[in-house]
C-alpha positions in Angstrom: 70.2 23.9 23.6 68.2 26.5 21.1 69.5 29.3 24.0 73.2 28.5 23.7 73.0 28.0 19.6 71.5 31.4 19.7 73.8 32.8 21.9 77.0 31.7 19.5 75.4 33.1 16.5 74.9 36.6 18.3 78.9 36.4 19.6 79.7 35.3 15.8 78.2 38.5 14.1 79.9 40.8 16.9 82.8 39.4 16.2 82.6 39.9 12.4 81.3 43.4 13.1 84.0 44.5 15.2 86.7 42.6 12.1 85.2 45.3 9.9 85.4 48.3 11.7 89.2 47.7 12.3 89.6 47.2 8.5 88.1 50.1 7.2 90.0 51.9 10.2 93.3 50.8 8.7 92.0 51.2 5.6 91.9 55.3 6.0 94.9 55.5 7.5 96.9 53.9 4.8 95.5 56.4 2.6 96.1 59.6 4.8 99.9 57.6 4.5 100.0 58.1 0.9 98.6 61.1 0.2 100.6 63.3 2.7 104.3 64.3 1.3 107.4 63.6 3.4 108.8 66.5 5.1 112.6 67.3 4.9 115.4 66.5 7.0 116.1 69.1 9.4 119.1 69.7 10.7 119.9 68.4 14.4 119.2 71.5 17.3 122.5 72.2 19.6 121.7 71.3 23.0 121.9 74.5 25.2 125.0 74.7 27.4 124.0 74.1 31.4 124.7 78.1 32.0 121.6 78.7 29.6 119.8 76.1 31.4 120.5 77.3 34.8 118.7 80.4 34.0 116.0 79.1 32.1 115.6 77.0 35.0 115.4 80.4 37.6 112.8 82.1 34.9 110.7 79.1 35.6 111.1 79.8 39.0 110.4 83.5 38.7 107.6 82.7 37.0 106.0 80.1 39.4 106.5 82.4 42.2 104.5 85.1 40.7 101.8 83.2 40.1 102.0 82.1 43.3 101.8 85.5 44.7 98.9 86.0 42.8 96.9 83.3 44.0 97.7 84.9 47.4 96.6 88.3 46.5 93.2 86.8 45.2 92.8 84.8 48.3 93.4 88.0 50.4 90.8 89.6 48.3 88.4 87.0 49.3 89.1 87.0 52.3 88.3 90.6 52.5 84.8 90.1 51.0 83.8 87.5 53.8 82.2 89.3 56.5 84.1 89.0 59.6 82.6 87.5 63.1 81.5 90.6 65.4 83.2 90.9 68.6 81.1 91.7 71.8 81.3 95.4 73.3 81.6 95.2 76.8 82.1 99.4 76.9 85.8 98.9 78.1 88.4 99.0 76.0 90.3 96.0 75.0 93.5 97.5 75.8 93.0 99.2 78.9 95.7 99.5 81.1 96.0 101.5 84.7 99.1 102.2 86.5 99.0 102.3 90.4 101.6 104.0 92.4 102.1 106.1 95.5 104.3 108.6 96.6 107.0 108.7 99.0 106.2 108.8 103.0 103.0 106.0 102.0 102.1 104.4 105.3 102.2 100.7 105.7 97.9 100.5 105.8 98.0 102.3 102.4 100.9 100.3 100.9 98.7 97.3 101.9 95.5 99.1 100.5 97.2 99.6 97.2 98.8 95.9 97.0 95.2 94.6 97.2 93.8 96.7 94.8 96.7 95.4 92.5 95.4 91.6 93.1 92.0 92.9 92.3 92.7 94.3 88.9 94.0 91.8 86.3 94.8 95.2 83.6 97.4 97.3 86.8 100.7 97.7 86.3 103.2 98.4 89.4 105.8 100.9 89.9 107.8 102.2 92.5 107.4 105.2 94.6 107.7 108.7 93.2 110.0 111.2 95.3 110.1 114.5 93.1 108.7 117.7 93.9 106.0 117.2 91.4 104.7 114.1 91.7 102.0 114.4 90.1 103.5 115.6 86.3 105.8 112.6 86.8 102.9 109.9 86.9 102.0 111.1 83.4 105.0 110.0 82.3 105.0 107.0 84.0 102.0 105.8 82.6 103.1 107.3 79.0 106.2 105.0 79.3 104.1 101.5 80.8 101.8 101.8 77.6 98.7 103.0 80.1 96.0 104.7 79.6 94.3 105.3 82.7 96.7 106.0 86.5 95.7 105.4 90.2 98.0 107.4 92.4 98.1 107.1 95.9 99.4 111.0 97.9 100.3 110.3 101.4 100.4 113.8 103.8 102.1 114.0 106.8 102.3 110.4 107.2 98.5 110.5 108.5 96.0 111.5 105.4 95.7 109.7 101.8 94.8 111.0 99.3 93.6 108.6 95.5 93.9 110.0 92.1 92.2 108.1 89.2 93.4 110.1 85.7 92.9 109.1 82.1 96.4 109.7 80.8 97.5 112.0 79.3 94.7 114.1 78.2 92.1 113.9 81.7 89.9 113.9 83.0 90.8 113.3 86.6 89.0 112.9 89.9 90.5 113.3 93.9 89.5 111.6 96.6 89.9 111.6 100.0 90.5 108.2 101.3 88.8 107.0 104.7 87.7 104.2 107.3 90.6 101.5 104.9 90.4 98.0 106.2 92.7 95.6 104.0 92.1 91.7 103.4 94.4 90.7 106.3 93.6 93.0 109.1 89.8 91.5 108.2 90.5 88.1 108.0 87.0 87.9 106.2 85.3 84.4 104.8 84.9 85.5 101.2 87.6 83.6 99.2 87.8 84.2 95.1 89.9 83.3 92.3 92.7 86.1 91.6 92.7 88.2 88.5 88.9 86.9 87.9 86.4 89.1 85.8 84.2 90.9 88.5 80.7 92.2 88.0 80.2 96.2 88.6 77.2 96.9 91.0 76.4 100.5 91.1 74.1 102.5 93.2 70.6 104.2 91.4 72.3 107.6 92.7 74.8 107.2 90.5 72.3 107.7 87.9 71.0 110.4 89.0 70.5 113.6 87.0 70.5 116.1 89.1 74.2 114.7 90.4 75.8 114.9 87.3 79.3 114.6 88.8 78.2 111.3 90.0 77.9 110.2 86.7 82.0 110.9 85.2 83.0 109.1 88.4 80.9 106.4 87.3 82.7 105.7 84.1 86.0 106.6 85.6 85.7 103.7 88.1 84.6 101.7 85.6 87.7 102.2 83.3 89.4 101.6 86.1 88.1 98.5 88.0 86.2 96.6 84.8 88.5 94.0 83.2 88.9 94.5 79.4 87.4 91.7 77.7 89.4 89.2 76.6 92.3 90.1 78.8 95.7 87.7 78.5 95.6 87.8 82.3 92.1 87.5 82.9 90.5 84.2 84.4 87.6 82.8 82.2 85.1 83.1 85.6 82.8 85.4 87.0 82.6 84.5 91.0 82.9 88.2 92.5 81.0 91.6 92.4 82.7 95.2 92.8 80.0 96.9 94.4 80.1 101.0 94.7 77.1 102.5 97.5 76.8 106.7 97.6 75.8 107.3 101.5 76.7 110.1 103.5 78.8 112.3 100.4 81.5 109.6 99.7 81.8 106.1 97.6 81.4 103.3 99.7 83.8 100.1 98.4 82.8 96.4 99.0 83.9 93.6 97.1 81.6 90.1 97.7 82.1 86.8 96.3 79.6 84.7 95.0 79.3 81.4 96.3 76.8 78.9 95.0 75.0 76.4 97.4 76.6 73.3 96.9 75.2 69.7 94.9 72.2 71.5 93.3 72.1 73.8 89.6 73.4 77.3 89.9 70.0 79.2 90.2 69.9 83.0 91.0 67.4 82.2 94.0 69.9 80.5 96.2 72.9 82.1 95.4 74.4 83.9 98.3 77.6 87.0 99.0 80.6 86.6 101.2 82.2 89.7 101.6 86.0 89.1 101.0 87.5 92.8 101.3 89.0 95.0 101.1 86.9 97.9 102.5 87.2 101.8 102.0 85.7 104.8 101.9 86.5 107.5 99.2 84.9 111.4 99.2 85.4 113.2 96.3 86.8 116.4 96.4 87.4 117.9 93.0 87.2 116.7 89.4 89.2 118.1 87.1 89.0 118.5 82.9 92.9 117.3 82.6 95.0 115.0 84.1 96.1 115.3 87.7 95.2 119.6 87.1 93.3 121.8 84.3 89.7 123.4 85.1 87.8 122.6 87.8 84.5 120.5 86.8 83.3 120.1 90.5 84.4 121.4 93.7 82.6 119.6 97.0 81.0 122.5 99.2 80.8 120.4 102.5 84.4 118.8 102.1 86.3 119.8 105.6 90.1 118.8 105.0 92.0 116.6 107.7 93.9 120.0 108.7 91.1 122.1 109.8 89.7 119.1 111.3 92.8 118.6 113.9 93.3 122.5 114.4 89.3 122.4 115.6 89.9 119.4 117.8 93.1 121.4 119.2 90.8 124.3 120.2 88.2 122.1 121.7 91.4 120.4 123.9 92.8 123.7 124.7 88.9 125.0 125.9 88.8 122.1 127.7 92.1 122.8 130.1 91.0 126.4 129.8 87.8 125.8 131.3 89.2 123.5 134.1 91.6 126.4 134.9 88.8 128.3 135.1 86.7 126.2 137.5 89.7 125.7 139.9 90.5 129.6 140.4 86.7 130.0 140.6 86.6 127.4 144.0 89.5 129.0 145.8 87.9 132.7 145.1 84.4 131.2 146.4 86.3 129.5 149.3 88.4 132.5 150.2 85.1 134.4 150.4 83.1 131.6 152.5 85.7 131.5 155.3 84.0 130.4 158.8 84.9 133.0 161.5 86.3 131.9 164.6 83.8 130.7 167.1 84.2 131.1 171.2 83.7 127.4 172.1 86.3 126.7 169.7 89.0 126.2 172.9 86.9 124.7 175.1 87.7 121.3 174.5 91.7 121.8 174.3 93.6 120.0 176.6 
């Protein structure tokens, strides 16, 4: 009971507390009431016709809009002073592109070679076959009007030799070779089975490398601009299940391509993983390099190279020895037998009937 009477009395004087405060409030304001003067009547403002309002209404707009633009500006300025995410270089340029062609009179082996080579390269563009007299000018413009910087053309020669170009278009430099021993992925019929337009991995041989073969080195990066897949290609599957491998043996480039298989139910470990070979196969010798594109100075000139031509005239001569010589050895029998005759002997008609 002495709780709750104490309680009441505390609720009573807030009460009267709060009762005073609003007096004195009302108090002061009655005063500030009386002591400020009444302003004038002013006269009633015209209302503004709707054409006046119709462009105060757009200056608004104007207005807004600006301001708008500025809060763009300074959130492109921002945006500028964040530092931006680094890209990985993988050496190859993002927008690398190679052209592949051939010229007219291309055998159905190399149009086969070149098709697969196509499948291989995620970055190629096609075209059709060049008939001019100077095919080779005309691929520079081909590749200036497909947006490439880098050409593979294919020269066929009496119907028999083939002959590859890779170029960096249009200012060089550019290398020839002299293609041999071409096997393509269905005359093989190999196991090796990858996905197309996959990023290969580029296995080079340590001669390559070497310093005392410099030449070996430009035809390093050429076939790397060439058969490396830009990265981050629109074409370009996000796997890495095949290997572009490049042997120097003999003089010449050596061409395998092997797909990687992984052994099956257990973690991808580099111990057990094993190469299918899935074609195609060829052989390329390099003849010359030069310092533009398909012509200019020559950087290199192989000493040993023997062209197809020479080759079948020496194999002519060998062929035309060859009857020669048997000639020869015929005449030489009949001479020997002519001088050998037997003379007649006496008991040669004894046995006549």
């Amino acid at each position: 009971m002495k709780n709750k009477k104490k309680l009441d009395e505390k609720r009573k004087q807030a009460e009267l507390k709060a009762r005073g405060e609003i007096a004195s409030a009302s108090e002061d304001s009655s005063s500030d009431e009386e002591v400020e003067p009444e302003e004038p009547a002013r006269p009633a403002k015209k209302q503004p016709s709707a054409s006046k309002k119709r462009k105060a209404a757009a200056e608004s707009d104007e207005e807004g809009g600006d301001g708008e633009e500025d809060e763009e500006d300074e959130d492109e300025d921002d945006n500028r002073d964040k530092p931006r995410p680094k890209v990985e270089f993988t050496g190859v340029n993002t927008k690398e592109k190679c052209v592949i062609l051939s010229s007219r009179g291309v055998t159905s082996r190399y149009r086969h070679l070149m098709l697969d080579i196509g499948t291989l390269i995620p970055h190629s563009k096609k075209d059709s076959k060049l008939d001019t007299k100077n095919p080779k000018d005309a691929v520079v413009e081909v590749a200036d009007m497909k947006s490439c910087t880098g050409a593979m053309f294919f020269e066929c020669r009496k119907r028999t030799d083939c002959y590859m170009w890779l170029s960096k278009c249009p200012q060089g430099p550019s290398v020839k070779f002299h293609v041999e021993n071409v096997h393509t992925m269905a005359e093989l019929k190999l196991t090796g089975n990858h996905l197309k337009f996959s990023r290969p991995a580029l296995h080079f041989d340590a001669a390559f490398d070497d310093n005392e073969q410099p030449h070996l080195k430009l035809i390093k990066e050429m076939l790397t601009h060439t058969f490396a897949t830009p990265y981050r290609h629109h074409k370009m599957k996000p796997f890495l299940d095949h290997i572009f491998a490049f042997y120097w043996e003999d003089g010449r480039i050596w061409f395998r391509n092997y797909q990687i298989v992984h052994p099956q139910g257990k973690e991808v470990r580099s111990s057990g993983v094993t190469l299918s070979e899935a074609g195609p196969r060829l052989c390329l010798h390099p003849i010359k390099i030069f310092a533009g594109a398909f012509g200019g100075p020559t950087l290199y000139d192989d000493p040993t190279y023997v062209s197809p031509n020479v080759q079948r005239r020496e194999e002519k001569k060998n062929d035309q020895g060859k009857y020669a010589r048997k000639v020869q050895k015929k005449a030489e029998r009949k001479a020997h037998s002519r001088m050998n005759e037997l003379k007649p002997d006496e008991l040669d008609d004894v046995f006549q009937d």
